[in-house]
N, C-alpha and C positions, 0 to 999 in steps of 0.2 A: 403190262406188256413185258415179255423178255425174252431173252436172246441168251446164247451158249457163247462160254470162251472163244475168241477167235485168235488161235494160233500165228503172227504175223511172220510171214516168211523171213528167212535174213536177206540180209542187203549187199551186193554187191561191193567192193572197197571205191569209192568215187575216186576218177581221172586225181592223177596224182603228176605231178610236175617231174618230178625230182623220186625215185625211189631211196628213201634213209637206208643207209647200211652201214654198221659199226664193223670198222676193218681191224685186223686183230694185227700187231705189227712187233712185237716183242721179238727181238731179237734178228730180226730180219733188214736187209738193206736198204732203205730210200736214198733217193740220189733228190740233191737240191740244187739248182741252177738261180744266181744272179747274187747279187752283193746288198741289196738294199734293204729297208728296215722291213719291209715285205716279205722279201725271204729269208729274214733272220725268225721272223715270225712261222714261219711255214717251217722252219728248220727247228724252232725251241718247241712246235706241235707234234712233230712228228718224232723228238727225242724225249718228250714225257710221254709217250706211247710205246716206248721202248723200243724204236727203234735205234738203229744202228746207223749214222747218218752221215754219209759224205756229200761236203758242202763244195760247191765249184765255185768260183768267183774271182777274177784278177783284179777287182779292186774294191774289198769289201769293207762295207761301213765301220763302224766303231761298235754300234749295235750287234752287228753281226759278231765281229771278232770275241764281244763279250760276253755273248750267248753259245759260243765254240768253246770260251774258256772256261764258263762252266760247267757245260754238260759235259761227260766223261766219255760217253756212246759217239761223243760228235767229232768230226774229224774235218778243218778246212783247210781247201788245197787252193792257192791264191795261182790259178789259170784259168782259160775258155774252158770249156767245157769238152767232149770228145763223144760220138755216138758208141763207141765201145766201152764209154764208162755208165751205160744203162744195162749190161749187160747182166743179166741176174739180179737182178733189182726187182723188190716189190712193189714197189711204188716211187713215181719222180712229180717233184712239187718245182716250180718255177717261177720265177721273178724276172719277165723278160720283157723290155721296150720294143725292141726292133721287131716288126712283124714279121720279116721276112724270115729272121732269126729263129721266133716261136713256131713258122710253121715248120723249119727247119727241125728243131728239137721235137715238136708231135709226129713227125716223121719217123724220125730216130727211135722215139719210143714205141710211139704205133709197130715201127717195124719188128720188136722184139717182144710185143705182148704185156708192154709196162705199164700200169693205169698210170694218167697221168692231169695232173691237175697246174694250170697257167695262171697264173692271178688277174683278175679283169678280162681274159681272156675265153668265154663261157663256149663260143664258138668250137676253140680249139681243144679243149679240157673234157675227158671223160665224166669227171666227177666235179663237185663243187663241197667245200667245206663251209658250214652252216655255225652261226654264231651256239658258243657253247656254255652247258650251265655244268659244270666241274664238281661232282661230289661221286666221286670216284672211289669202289669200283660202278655207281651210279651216273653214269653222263647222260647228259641229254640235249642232243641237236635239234635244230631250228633254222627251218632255212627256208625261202621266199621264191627258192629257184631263180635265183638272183635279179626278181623282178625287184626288190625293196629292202636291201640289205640293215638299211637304216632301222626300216620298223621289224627286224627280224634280231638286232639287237637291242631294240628299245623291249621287246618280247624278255629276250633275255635275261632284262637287267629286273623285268616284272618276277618272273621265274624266279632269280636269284633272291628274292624279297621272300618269295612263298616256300622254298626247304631250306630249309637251316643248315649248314653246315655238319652237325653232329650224324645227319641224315648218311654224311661217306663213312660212319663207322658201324651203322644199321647196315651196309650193303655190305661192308668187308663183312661182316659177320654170317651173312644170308651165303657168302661165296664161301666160308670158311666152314660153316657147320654143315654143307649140304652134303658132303660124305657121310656124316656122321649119321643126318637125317637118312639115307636111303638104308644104311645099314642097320637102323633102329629096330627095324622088324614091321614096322608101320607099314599098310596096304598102301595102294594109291588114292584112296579117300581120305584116310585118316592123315598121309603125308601132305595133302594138299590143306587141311586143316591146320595143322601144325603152319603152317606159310599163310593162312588165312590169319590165326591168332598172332604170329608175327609182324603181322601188316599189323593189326591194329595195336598192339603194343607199343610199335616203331611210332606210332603217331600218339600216342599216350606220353611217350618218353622222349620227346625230338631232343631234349637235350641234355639225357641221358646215354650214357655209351655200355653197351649190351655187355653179359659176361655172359662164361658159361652155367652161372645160377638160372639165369635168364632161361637158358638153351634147355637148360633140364627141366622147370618147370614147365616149361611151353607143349616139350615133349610128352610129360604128365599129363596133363590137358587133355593133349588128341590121343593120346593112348585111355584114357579113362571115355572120354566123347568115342573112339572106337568101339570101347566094351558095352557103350550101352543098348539097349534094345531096338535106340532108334539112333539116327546121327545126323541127321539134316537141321536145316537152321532157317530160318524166317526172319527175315526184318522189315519191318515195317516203317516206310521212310515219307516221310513229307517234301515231296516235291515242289513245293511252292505256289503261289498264287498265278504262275505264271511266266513270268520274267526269269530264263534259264539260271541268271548270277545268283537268283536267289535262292538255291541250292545251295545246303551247307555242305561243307565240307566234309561232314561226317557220313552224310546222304551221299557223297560222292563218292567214300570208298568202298561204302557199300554197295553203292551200286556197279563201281567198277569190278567187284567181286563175287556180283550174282553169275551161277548158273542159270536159274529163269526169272525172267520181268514179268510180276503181271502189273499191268497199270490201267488209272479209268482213263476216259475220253477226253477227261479236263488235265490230265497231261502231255505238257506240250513236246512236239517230237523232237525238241532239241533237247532238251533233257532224258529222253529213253536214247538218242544217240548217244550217248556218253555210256552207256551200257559195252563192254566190249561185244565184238564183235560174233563169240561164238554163244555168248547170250543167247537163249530162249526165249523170243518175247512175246508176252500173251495179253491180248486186250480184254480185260475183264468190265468193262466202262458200264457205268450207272450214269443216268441222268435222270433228271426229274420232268416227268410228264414225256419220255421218251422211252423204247425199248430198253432193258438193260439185266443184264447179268442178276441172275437170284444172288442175293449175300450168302443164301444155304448152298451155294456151286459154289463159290468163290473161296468159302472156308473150308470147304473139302476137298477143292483141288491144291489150297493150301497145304493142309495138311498132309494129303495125296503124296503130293514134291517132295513135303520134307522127310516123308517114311521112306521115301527112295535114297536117300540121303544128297538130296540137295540142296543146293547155296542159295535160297529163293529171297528174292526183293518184293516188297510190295509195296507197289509206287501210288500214294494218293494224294491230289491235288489240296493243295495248304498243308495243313498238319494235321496227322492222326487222328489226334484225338478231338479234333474238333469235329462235331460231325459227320465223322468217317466209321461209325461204326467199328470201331475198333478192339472195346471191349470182346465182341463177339469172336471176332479171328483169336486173338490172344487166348481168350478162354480155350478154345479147341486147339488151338495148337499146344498149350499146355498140357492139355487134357491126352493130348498122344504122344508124349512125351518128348518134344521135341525143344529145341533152343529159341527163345522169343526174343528180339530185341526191337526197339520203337526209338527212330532217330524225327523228332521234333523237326518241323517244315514251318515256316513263314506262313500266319494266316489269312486269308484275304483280307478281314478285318483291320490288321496290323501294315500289310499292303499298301490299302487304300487310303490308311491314314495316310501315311508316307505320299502316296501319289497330289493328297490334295495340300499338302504341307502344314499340318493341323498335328495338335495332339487328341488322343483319346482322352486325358485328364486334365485338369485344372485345381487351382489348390482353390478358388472360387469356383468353377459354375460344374465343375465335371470330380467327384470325387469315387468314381464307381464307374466300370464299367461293365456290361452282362453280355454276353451271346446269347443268341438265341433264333431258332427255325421256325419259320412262318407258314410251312407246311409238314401236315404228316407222313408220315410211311404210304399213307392212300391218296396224298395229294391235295388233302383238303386244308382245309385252314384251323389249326389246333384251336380248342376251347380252354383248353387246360393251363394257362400262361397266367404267371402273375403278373396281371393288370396292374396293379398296387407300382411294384415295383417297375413297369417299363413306362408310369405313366411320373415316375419321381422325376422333376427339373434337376437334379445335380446328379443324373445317371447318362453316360451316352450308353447309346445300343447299337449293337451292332446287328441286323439282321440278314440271315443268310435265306436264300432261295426265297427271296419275298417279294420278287415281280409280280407275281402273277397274283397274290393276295392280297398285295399293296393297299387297294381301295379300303378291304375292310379291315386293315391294319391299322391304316390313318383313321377312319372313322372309329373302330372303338379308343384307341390313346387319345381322343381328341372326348371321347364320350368319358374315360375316366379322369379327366382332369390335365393332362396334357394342354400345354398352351399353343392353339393353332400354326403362331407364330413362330415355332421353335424348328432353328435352322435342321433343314432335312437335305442330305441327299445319296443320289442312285448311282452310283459305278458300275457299268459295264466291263469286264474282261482287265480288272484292276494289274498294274503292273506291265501290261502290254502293248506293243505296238499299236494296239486296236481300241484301247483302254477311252472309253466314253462317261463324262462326268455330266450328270440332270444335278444342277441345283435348283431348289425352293424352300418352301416351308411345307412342316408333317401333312398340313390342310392341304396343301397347293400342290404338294409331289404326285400323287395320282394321275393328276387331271393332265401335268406337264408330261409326265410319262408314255400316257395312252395316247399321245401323237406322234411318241416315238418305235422303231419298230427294232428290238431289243432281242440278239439272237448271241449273245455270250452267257456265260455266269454272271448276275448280277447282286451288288452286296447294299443294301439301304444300312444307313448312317442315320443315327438324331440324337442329337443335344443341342444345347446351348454352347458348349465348345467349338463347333463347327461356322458358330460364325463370326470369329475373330479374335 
């Protein structure tokens, strides 16, 4: 049975709280209203943005006065405040108790077209400032729409774990060479290439700081990837058994960098959302004993993408190279001379372990592990499998796509020498929400099964490891 690519439309941007917008303020006036360590804070934010900042307050903290003393842009005037000192003003930040007072100052503002932000005051305030992660010219805001401020800092401090610091000198560098880059002579493919091989660079060398050797090879790169016959690029990424976190990182920037997704069925749509949003995404999905895409379409639409010179991902559930057929695309996309690369995914196997809290090895009962598919290309039950070897006690196995052969899987390991006894079991949709464990033994898993009604990916386990 099969079915054609299915082209999946884009997605509208989901109901959003709060629209992000990074305000550009260099050199420009903000006006800050109140004395407290509130709006000393609102005042040292809005004077590492370069603005220019008059501070109003008749009786300002200690904090305040020693955040005035060191910024050089900052200027405070120890009085009330006055609605003609918003006057040309890009923006007023405020530190205000008295309500009457705040509505008084949104007034003032409102009336002269000044965005204006109140602290605590969500009601009265145009905008809201969002807990920030500082790797600058790189920032990045986080905000909860002030339903959860707390977990939109705890976000934060998660952030701050995951880019490194050395990251604000990768960005100065991407703001500092981009002249240079448009005037290279570079089209808009091959420039966009040049910022493709930059990203992953940036993440090769997190704590490394870029020179211009840097800049000039990089430029070699997509100037030589421009001159070739083709220029498109294919990666082929393991998207995991399931469980979105279990995307690497490496899978992630890949994917955040495709032009087109094609992915199968068994990946889940929280992981194709991480795809940007002008993404192509294509369902190219394979199942077993189901309709599903020829792998002779799939490598030629492959290939197809990358002759147009595209940024193409190819999203398949676990990892590549297990089971996924993978040899075959790589071969042809080599073969049309195109850019091949294979980023390793988490496999169900390795998963499941995980899910049931076991090891795959043991330095007694489990010293080998083998993969191995319980069905052919036709759906039938392979003859060709070393018995010998999946019938050895200090082997676990891990079998993929073996629901449905189960019966005669148990009965021959159990015909060559396999011990009845020997702890077996069946994970359902491993890693997921949904994620269903059968245990028993190799003899007894069948029978336990067939009164179950089993409608995920499921992966059989046996050794002697599995049970304890």
């Amino acid at each position: 049975m099969t079915r054609k690519p299915d082209e999946v439309p884009p997605e509208l941007m989901r109901d959003l709280a709060t629209l992000p917008v990074f305000y550009a303020l260099d050199g420009r006036r903000v006006i800050v209203v109140g004395g407290s360590e509130a709006a000393a804070w609102k005042a040292d934010l809005a004077a590492a943005a370069g603005a220019i900042v008059h501070v109003l307050a008749p009786s300002p903290s200690q904090q305040l006065q020693a955040v005035a003393a060191a910024r050089a842009r900052m200027t405070l005037v120890e009085r009330e405040w006055r609605a003609e000192d918003l006057d040309g003003a890009a923006l007023a930040l405020a530190a205000i108790e008295d309500e009457s007072e705040a509505k008084l100052f949104r007034d003032a503002a409102k009336a002269r077209g000044v965005p204006l932000n109140i602290v605590d005051r969500p009601a009265l305030s145009d905008f809201s400032i969002g807990a920030i992660v500082n790797r600058s010219p790189l920032v990045i805001g986080v905000s909860t729409g002030g339903a959860a401020p707390a977990f939109a800092q705890a976000l934060r401090a998660r952030l701050e774990t995951l880019i490194p610091a050395s990251f604000s000198a990768w960005a100065s560098a991407a703001r500092d060479w981009r002249p240079q880059v448009l005037a290279s002579g570079l089209d808009f493919l091959a420039r966009r290439d040049f910022w493709r091989r930059f990203t992953r660079e940036a993440f090769a060398r997190v704590e490394q700081a870029p020179d211009d050797h840097v800049r000039d090879a990089l430029l070699d790169e997509a100037r030589r990837a421009a001159e070739a016959p083709t220029r498109g690029r294919v990666t082929l990424v393991g998207a995991g058994p399931g469980d979105p976190e279990l995307l690497t990182l490496k899978g992630l920037r890949a994917l955040t960098s495709a032009d087109v997704v094609l992915f199968d069925d068994l990946v889940p749509a929280a992981v194709i959302d991480l795809a940007r949003r002008e993404a192509t995404r294509v369902n190219v999905g394979k199942r077993g004993y189901a309709p599903s895409v020829a792998q002779s379409e799939i490598t030629a639409l492959l290939v197809a993408l990358g002759k147009e010179g595209r940024n193409v991902v190819r999203l398949k559930g676990g990892d590549p190279s297990i089971f996924g057929r993978a040899n075959e695309e790589i071969r042809a996309i080599r073969e049309a001379g195109l850019e091949v690369e294979v980023v390793p995914g988490v496999t169900a196997a390795l998963a499941a372990a995980a899910a049931l809290g076991v090891s795959l090895t043991n330095r007694d009962t489990a010293r080998r592990v083998q993969f191995v598919t319980a069905h052919t290309s036709d759906g039938k039950f392979p003859e060709d499998l070393d018995w010998r070897a999946l019938a050895d006690a200090r082997a676990t196995t891990a079998v993929y796509m073996g629901n449905r052969t189960l019966p005669e899987l148990s009965r021959r390991l159990v015909a060559e020498g396999l011990d009845p006894a020997t702890p077996a079991v069946l994970i359902e949709r491993a890693s997921t929400p949904q994620q269903r464990v059968i245990a028993a033994t190799i003899a007894g898993l069948p029978e336990k099964t067939a009164q179950e009604t089993l409608i995920g990916p499921c992966l059989v386990l046996i050794g002697a490891t599995l049970g304890g």
